[in-house]
TIDREN-645556 format. One line per 4 residues: number of its first residue (from 0); for each residue x, y, z negated of N, C-alpha, C, O. Coordinates in nm, 2 decimals. Atoms other than C-alpha are relative to their C-alpha. Layout:
NUM	X/Y/Z/X/Y/Z/X/Y/Z/X/Y/Z; ...;
//
This chain:
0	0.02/-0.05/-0.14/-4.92/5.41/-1.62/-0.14/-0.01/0.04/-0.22/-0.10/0.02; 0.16/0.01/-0.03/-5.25/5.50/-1.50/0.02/-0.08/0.12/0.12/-0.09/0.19; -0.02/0.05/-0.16/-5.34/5.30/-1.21/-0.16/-0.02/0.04/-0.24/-0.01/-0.05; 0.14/0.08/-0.08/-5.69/5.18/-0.98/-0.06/-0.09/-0.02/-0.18/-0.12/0.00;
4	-0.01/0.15/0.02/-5.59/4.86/-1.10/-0.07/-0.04/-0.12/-0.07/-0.16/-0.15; -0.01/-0.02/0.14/-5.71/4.92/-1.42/-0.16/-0.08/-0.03/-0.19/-0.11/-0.15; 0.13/0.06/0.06/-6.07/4.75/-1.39/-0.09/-0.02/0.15/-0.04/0.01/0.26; 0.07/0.03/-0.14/-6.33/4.66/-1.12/-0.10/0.08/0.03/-0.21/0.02/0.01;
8	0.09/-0.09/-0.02/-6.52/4.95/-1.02/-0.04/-0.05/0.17/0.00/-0.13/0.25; 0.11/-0.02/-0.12/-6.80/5.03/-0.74/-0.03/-0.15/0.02/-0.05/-0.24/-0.05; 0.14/0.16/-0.08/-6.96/4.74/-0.50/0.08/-0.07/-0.01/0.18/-0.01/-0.04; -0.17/0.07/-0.01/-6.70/4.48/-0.50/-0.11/-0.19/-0.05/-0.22/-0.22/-0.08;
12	0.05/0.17/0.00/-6.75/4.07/-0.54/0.00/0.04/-0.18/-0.08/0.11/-0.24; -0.05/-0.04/0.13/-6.62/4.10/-0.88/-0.10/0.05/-0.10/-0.13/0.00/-0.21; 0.11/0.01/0.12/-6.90/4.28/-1.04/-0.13/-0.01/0.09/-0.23/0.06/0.06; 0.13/0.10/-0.01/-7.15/4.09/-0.83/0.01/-0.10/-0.07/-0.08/-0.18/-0.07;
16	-0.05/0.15/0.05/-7.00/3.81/-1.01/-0.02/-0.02/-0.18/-0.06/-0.12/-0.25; 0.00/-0.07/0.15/-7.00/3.99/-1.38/0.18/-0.06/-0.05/0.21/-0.10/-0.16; -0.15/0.02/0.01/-6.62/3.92/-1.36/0.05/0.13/-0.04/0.04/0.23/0.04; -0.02/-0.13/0.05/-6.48/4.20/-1.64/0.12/0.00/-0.05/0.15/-0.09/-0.13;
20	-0.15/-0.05/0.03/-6.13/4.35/-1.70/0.02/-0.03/-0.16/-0.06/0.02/-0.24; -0.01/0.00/0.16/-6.00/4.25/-2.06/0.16/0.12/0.04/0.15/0.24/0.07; -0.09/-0.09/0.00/-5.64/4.39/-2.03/0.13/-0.03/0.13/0.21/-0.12/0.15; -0.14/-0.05/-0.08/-5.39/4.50/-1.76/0.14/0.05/-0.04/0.15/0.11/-0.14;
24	-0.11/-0.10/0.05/-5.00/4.63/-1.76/0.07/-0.11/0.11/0.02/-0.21/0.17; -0.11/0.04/-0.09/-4.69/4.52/-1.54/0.02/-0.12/0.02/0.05/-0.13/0.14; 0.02/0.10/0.03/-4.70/4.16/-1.63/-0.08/-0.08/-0.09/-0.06/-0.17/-0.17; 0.07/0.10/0.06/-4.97/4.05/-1.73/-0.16/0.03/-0.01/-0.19/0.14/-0.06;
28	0.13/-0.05/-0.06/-5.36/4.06/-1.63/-0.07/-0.12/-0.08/-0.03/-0.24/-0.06; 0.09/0.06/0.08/-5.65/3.92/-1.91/-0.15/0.04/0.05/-0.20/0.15/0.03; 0.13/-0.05/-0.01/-6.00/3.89/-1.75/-0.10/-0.11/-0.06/-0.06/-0.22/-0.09; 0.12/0.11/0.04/-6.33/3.70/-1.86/-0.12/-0.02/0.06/-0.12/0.07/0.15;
32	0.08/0.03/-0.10/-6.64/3.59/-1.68/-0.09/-0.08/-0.13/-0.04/-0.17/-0.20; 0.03/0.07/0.06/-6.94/3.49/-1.87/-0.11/-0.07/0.10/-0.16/-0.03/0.20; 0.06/0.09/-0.11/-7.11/3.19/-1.72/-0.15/0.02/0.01/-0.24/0.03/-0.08; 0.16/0.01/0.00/-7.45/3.19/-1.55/-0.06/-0.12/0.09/0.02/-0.21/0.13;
36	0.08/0.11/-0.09/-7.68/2.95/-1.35/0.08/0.05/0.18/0.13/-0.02/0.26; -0.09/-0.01/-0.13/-7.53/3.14/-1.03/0.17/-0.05/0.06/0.22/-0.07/0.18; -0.09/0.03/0.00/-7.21/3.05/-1.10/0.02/-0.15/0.01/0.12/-0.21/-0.03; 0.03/0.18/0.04/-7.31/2.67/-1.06/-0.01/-0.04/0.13/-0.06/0.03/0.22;
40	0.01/0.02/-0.17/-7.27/2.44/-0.74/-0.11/-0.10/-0.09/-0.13/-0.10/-0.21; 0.14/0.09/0.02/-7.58/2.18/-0.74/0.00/-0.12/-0.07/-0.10/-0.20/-0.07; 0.02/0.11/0.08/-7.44/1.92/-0.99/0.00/0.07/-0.14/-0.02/0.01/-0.25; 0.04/-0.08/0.12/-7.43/2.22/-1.25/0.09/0.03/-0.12/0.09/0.07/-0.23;
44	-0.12/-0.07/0.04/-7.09/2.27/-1.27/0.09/0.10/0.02/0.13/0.09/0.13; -0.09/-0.14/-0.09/-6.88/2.60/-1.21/0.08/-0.03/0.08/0.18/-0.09/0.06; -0.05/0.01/-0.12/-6.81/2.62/-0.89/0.11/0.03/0.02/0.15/0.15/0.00; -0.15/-0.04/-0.04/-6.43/2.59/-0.77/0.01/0.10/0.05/0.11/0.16/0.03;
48	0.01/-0.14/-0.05/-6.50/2.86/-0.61/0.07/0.08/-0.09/0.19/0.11/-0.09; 0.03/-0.13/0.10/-6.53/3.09/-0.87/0.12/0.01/-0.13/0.09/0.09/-0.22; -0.08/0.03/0.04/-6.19/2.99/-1.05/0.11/-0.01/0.05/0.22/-0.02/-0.01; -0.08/-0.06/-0.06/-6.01/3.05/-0.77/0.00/0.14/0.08/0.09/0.20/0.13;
52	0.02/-0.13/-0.02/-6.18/3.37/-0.69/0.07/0.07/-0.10/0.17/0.13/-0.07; -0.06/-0.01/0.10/-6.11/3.47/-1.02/0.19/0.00/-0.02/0.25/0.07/-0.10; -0.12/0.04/0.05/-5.75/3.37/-1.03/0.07/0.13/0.11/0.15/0.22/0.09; -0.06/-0.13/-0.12/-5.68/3.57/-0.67/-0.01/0.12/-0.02/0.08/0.19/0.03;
56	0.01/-0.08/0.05/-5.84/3.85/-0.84/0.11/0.09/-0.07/0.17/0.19/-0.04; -0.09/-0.05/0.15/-5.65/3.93/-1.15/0.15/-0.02/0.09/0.21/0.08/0.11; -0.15/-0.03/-0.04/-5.30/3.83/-0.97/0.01/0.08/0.09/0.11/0.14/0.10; -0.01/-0.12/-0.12/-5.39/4.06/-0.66/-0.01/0.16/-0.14/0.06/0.26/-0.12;
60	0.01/-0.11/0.09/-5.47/4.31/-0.96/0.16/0.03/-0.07/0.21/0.14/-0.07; -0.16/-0.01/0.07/-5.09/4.25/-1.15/0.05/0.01/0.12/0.09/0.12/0.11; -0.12/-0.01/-0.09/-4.90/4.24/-0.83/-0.05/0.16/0.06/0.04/0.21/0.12; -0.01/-0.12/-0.02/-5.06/4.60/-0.77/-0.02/0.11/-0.09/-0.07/0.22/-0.06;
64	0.02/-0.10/0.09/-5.07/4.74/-1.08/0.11/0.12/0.01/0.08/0.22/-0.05; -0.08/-0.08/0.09/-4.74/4.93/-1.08/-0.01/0.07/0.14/-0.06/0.17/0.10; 0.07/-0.08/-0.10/-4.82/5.10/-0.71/0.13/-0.03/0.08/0.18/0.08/0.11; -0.08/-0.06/-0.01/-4.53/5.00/-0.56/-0.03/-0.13/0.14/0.00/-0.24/0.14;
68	0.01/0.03/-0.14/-4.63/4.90/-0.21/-0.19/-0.10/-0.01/-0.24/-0.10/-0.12; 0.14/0.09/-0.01/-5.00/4.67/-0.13/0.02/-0.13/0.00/0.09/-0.18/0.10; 0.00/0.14/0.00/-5.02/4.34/-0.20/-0.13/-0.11/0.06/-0.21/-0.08/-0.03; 0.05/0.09/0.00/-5.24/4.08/-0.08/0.00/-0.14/0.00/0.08/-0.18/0.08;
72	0.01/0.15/0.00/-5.32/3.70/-0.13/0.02/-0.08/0.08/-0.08/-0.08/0.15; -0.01/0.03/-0.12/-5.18/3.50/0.13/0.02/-0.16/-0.01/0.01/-0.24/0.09; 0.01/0.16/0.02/-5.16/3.15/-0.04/-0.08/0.01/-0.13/-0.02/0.07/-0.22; 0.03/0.07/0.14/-5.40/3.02/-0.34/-0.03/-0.14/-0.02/-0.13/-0.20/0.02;
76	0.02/0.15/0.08/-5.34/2.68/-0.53/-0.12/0.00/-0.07/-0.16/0.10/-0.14; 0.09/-0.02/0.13/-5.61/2.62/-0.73/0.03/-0.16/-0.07/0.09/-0.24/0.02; 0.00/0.10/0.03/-5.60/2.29/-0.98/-0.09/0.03/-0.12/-0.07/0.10/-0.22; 0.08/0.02/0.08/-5.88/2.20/-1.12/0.00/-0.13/-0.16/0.01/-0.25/-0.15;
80	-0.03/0.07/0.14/-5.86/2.05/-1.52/-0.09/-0.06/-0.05/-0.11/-0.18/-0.06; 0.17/0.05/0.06/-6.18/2.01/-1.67/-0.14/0.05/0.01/-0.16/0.15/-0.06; 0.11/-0.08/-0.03/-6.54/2.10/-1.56/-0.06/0.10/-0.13/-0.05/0.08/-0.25; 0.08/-0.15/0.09/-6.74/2.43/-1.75/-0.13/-0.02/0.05/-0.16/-0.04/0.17;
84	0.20/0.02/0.01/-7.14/2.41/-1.81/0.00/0.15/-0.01/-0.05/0.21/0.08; 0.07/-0.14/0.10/-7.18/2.74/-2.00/0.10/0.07/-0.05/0.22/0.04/-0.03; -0.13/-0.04/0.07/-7.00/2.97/-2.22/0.00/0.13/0.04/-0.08/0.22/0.06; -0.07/-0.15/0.00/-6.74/3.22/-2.14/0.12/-0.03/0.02/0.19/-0.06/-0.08;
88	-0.15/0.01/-0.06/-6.42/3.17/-1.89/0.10/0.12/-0.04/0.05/0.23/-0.07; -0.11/-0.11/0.03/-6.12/3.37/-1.97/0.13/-0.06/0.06/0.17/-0.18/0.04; -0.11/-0.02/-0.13/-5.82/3.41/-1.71/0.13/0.10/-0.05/0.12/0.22/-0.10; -0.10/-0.04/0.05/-5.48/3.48/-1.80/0.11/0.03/0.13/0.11/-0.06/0.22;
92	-0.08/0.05/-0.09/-5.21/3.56/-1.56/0.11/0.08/0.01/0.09/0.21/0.00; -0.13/-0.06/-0.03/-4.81/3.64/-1.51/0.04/-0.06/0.09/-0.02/-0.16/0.14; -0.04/-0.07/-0.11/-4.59/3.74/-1.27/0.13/-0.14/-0.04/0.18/-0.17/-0.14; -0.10/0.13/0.02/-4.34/3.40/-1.17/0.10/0.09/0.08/0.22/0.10/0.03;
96	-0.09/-0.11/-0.08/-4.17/3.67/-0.91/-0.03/0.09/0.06/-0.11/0.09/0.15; 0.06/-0.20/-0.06/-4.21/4.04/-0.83/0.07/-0.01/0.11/0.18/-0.03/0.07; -0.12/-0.02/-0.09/-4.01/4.06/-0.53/-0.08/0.12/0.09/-0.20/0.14/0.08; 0.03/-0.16/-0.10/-4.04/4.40/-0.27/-0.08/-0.09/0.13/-0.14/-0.02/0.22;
100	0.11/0.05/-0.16/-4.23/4.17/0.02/-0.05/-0.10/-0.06/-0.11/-0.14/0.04; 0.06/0.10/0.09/-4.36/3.90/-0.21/0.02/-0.03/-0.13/0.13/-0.05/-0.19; -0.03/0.08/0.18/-4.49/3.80/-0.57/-0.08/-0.16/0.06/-0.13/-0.21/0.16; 0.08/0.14/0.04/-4.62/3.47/-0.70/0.00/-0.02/-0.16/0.07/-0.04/-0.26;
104	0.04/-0.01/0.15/-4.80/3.47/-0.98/-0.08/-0.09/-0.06/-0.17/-0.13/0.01; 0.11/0.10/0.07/-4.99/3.22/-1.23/-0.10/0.04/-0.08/-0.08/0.12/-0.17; 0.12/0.00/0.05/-5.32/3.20/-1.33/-0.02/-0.10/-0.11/0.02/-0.21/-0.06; 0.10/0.08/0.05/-5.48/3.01/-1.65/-0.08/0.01/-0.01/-0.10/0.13/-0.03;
108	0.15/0.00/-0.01/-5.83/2.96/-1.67/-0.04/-0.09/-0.13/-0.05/-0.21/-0.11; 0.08/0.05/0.14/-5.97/2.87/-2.07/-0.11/0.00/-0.03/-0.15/0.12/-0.02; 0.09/-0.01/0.05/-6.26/2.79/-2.19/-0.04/-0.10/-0.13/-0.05/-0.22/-0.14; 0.03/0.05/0.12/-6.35/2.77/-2.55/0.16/-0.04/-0.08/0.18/-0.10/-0.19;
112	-0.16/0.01/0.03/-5.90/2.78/-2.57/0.03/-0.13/0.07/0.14/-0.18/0.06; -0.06/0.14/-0.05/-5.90/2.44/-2.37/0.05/0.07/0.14/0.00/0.18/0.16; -0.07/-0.05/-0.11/-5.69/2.51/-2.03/-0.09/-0.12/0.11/-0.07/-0.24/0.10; 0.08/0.05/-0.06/-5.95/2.41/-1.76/0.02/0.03/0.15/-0.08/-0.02/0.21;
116	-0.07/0.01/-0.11/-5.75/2.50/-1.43/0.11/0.12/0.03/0.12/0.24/0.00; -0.14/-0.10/0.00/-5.43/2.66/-1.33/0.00/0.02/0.16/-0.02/-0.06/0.25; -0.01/-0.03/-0.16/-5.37/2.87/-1.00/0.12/0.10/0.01/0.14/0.20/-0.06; -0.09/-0.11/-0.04/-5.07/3.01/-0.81/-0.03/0.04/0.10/-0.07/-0.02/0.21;
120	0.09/-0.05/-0.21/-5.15/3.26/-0.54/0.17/0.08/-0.02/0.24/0.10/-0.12; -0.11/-0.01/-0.03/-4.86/3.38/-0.37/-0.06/0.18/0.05/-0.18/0.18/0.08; 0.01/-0.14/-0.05/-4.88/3.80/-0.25/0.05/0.04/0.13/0.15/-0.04/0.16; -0.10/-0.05/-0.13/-4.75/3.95/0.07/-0.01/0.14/-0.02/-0.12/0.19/-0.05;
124	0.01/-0.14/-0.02/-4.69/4.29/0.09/-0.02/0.07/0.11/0.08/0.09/0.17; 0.05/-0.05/-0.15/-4.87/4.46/0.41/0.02/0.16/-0.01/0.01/0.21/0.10; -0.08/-0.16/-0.01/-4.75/4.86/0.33/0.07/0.02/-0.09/0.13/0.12/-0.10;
//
């Protein structure tokens, strides 16, 4: 299914961030993020931020991949596992429930294959 969903084009947080689409489809959203000095709060670790940006991302992206109403973010967990210096984050995320006025979906967050924080954001459907 073609969809919008498909990658992060124009101006957007996303590729101010260098946050890049690995793979999309109905259940299941793979993105990656390679780390830079921006990405860093002032003790020079990646910013929680940016792990739960990330996470709201990619599940706002799966809960509107298949076109079948707008979703937005309306709760995100984040839990933080183990800090990231450098590298190259990679974000995994399925669908815990599709429902017609709300999903809720999980995020993992790996680096180097270790599991370094997990997020569920919750969707609302607004059209």
């Amino acid at each position: 299914m073609e969809s919008s969903f498909t990658n992060f084009s124009g101006d957007n947080l996303d590729n101010y961030l260098g946050h890049e689409m690995i793979e999309i489809n109905e259940n299941y959203v793979e993105s990656k993020l390679a780390i830079t000095k921006d990405h860093k709060q002032p003790m020079g670790l990646v910013h929680g931020g940016i792990y739960s940006t990330l996470a709201e991302t990619i599940c706002s992206y799966g809960a509107n991949f298949n076109g079948n109403g707008v979703f937005v973010g309306v709760n995100n967990n984040t839990d933080f596992l183990s800090s990231v210096t450098d590298g190259e984050i990679v974000c995994k995320a399925n669908p815990i429930k599709k429902g017609k006025s709300f999903q809720l979906w999980e995020c993992n967050i790996f680096h180097n294959d270790k599991l370094v924080s997990v997020s569920k954001v919750r969707l609302s459907r607004i059209k």
